[in-house]
C-alpha positions in Angstrom: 5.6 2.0 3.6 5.4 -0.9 1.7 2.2 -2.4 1.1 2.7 -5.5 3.4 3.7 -2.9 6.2 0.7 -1.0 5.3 -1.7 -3.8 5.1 -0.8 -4.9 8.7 -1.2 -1.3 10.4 -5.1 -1.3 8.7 -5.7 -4.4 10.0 -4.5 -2.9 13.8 -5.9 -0.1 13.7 -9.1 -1.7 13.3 -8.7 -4.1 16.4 -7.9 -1.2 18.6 -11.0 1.1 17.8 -12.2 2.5 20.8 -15.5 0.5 21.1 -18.7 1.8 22.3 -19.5 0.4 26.2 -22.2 -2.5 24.6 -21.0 -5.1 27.0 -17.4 -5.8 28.8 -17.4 -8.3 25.9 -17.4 -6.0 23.0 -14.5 -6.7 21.2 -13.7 -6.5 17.5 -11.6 -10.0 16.6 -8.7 -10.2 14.3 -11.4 -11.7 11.6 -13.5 -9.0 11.7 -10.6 -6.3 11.6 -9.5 -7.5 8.9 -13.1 -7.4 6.6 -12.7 -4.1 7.6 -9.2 -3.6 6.7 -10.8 -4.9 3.1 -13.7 -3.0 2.8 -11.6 0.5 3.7 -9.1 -0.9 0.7 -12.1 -1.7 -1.5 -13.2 2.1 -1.3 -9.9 3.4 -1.9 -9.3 1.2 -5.3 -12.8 2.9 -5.9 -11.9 6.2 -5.6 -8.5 5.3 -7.6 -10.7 3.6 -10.5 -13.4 6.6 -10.6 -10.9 9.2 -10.8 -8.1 7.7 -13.3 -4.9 9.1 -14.3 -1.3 9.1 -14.3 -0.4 10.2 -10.8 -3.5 7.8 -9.9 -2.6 4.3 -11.5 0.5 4.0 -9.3 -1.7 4.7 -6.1 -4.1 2.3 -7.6 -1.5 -0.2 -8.0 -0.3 0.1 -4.5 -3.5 -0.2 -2.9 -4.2 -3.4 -5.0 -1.1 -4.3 -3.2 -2.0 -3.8 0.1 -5.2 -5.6 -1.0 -3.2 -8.3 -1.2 -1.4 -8.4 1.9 -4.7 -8.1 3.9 -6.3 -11.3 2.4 -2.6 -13.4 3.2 -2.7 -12.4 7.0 
């Protein structure tokens, strides 16, 4: 999947979480989904950074990617 690919299904499957019943107005907005999106991202390059090595910088590199993608929707 490339990163763009993989940067749009985060940002979707973050507007269709099954909400809790707050209010028939509880909706999460494209905005919103996609902080989220960012901040699932931000965790993974985390991980990626804490635990470095070969297998890892390429998976590091890729997530920066999708990183990427996320902040140009």
């Amino acid at each position: 999947m490339t990163p763009k690919e993989k940067a749009e299904e985060l940002v979707e499957m973050f507007m269709n979480i099954k909400q809790l019943k707050l209010s028939d107005y509880s909706v999460i907005y494209y905005p919103t989904a996609k902080q989220c999106a960012l901040i699932a991202v931000a965790e993974l390059l985390k991980q990626c950074w804490d635990y470095r090595d070969i297998d890892l910088e390429a998976s590091y590199d890729y997530w920066k990617e999708v990183e990427q993608e996320i902040e140009k929707l």
